[in-house]
C-alpha positions in Angstrom: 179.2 54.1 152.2 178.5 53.0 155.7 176.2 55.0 158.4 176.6 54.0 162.3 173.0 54.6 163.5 173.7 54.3 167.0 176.8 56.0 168.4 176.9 58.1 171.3 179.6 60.8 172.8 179.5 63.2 175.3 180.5 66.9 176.4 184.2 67.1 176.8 183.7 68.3 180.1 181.4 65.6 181.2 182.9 62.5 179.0 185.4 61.4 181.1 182.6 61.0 183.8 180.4 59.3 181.9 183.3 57.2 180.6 184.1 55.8 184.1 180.3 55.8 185.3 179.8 52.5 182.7 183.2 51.3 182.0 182.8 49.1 185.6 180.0 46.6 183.6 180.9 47.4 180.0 184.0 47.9 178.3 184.8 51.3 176.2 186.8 52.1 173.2 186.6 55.8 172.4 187.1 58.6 175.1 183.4 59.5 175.1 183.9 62.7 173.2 182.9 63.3 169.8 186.9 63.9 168.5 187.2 60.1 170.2 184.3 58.9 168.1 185.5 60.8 164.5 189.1 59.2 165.3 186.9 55.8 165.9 184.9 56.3 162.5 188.2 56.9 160.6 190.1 53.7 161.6 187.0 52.0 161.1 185.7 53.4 157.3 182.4 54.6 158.6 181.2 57.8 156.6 178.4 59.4 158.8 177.6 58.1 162.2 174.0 59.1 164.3 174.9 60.3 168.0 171.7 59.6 170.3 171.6 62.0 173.1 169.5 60.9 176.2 168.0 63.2 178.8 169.2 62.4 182.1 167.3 64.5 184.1 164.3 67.1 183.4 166.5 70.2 184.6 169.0 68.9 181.6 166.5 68.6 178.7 167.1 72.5 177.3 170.7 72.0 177.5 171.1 69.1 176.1 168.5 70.0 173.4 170.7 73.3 172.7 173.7 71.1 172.8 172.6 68.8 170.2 171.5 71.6 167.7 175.3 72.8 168.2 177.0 69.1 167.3 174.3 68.9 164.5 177.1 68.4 162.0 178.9 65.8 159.2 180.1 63.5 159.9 178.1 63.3 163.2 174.6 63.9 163.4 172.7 64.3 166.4 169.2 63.4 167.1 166.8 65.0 170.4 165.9 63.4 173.1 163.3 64.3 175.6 162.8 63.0 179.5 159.5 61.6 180.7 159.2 63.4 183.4 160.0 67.2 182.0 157.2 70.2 182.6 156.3 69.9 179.1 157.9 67.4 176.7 155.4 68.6 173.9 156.8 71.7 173.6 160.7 70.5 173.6 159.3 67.7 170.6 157.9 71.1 168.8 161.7 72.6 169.3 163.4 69.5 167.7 161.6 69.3 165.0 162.0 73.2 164.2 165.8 72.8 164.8 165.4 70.3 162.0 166.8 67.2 164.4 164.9 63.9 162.6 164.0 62.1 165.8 164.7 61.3 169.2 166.4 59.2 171.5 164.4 57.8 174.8 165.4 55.1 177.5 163.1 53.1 179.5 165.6 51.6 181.8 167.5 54.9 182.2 164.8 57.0 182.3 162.3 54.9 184.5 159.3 54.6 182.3 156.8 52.0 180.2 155.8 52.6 177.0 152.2 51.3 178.2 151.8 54.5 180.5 148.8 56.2 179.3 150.7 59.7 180.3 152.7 59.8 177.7 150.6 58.6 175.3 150.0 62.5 174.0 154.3 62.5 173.4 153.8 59.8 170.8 151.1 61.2 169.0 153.0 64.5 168.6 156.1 62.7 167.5 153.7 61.3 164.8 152.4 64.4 164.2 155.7 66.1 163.7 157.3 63.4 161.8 159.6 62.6 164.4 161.2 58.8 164.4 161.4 57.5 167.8 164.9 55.2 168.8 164.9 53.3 171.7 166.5 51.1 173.9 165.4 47.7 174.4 166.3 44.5 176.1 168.5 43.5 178.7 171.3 46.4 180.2 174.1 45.5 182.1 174.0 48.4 184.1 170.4 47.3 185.0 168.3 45.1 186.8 165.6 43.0 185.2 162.5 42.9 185.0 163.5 45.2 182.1 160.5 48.1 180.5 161.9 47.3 177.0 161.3 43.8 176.2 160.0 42.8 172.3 156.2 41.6 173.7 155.9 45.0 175.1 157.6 46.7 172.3 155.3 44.7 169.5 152.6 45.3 171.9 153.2 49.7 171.6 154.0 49.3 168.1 150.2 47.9 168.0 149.2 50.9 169.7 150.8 53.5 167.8 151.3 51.8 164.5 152.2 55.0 162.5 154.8 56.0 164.7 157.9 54.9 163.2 160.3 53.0 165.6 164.0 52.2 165.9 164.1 49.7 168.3 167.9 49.3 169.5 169.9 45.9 169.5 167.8 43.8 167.4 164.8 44.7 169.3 165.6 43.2 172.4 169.4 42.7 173.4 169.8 38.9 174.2 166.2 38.3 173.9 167.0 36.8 170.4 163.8 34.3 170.8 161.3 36.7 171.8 163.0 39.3 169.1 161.7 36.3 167.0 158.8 35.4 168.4 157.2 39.0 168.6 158.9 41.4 166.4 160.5 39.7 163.5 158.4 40.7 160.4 156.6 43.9 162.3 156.8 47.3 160.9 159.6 48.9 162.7 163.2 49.1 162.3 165.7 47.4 164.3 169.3 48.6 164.6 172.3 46.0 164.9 174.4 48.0 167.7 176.0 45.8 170.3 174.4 42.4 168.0 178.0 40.9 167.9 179.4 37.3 167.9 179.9 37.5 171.6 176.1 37.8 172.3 174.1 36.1 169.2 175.3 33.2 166.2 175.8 34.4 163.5 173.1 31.9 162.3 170.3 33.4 164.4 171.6 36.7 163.2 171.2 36.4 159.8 167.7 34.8 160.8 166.0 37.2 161.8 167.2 39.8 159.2 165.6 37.6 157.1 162.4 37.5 158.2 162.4 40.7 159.7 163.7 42.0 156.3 167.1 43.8 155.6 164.9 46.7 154.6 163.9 47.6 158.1 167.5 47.0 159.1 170.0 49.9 160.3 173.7 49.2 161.3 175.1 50.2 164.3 177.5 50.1 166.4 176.7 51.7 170.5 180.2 53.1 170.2 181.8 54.1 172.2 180.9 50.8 174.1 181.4 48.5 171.2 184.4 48.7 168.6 183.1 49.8 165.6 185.9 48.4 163.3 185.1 44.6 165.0 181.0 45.3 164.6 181.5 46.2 161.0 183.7 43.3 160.2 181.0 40.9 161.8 178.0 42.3 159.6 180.4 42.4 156.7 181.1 38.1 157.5 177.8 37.3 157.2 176.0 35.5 154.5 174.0 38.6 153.1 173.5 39.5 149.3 175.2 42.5 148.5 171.4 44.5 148.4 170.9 43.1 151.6 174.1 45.0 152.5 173.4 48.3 150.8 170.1 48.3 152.9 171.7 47.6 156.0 174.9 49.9 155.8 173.3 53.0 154.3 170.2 53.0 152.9 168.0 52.7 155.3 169.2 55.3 157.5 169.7 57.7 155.1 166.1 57.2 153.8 165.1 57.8 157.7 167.6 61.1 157.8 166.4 62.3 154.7 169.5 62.4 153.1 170.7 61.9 149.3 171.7 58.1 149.2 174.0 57.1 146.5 173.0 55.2 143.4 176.0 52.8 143.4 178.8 51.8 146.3 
């Protein structure tokens, strides 16, 4: 079984947009839409994929929240996502959680904030409260400027702050920050997803050094599709020099101990 903890697709009315809004800086290889990322999943032999919404706007965050309770569905299942600056992102964590989503999605590039901002200090505590994981992206963005808000010292420095918060911290922790990843976070008690960690950013030798010492428990594939091939990501994971537990963790496992869902005794 393998689960693709990091996908994203869009509204068919709006995924041809979004499609040609990044496809400028990074490539693409599904249409954006969620038929595109199925057809993706088949060729490539992934069984369930996560699809990790992100509020672009405030005005958007009860549409997109309704959306994702509607695509909340095998294979594809969607988490929430809030926006910093909404009226009252409290009350759209309490609607998440009662529309049984497991977590959410935020971006500090996209969305213009810090994790060290004291204002939202209240939304972490409630996704604690509620049980909510938190996923985010961190490291360096092509489609943004550095300094970046989600580098691994700042992102071991929140985990400090809110250590019973559980975390998914995107692209190893810090995409091509591979030194700091190992400097601050390797080791720490948060997960770290492997989407967009290919051979044309890391070695495979760092790779499978910090899954080491980071621990393949805490480990969740992933792909970023549709702006990473998930056939090529799988096969790269699959060519590295990982026991077949540490495999099991990192394909499956893992996430579906986060989603909450039965895991299989044997692959």
């Amino acid at each position: 079984m393998v689960i693709d903890f990091h996908t994203h697709f869009y509204p068919d009315k709006v995924a041809a947009k979004a499609i040609a809004f990044c496809s400028e800086k990074i490539g693409f290889f599904a249409d954006g839409t969620r038929a595109g990322l199925e057809e993706s999943m088949r060729r490539a032999g992934i069984d369930l994929a996560v699809a990790l919404p992100v509020v672009n706007t405030p005005a958007n965050s009860a549409s997109i929240h309704a959306w994702a309770v509607r695509e909340n569905h095998p294979p594809v299942l969607m988490l929430g996502g809030i926006h910093p600056d909404e009226p009252d992102p409290l009350k759209t964590l309490d609607a998440i959680a009662a529309a049984g989503l497991p977590g959410i999605k935020v971006h500090p590039e996209y969305q213009h904030f810090r994790f060290d901002e004291e204002r939202l200090f209240p939304v972490w505590e409630k996704c604690e409260k509620l049980g909510l994981f938190v996923v985010t992206h961190a490291g360096w963005d092509a489609m943004y400027d550095p300094p970046y808000h989600s580098d691994p010292e700042s992102l071991a420095k929140f985990h400090r702050r809110f250590p019973g918060l559980r975390l998914v911290l995107a692209h190893l922790g810090g995409m091509a920050m591979w030194d700091a990843v190992e400097k601050y976070l390797a080791g720490m008690e948060v997960y770290l997803d492997l989407a967009m960690v290919a051979r044309e950013y890391i070695t495979p030798e760092q790779l499978t050094r910090i899954i080491r010492a980071h621990g393949a428990e805490k480990i969740l594939f992933g792909t970023d599709s549709p702006w990473y091939d998930q056939k090529k990501q799988l096969d790269f994971i699959r060519s590295l020099p990982l026991s077949s537990e540490e495999q099991e963790r990192i394909f499956y496992r893992n996430a579906a101990e986060l989603l909450k869902l039965d895991c299989p005794e044997d692959e």
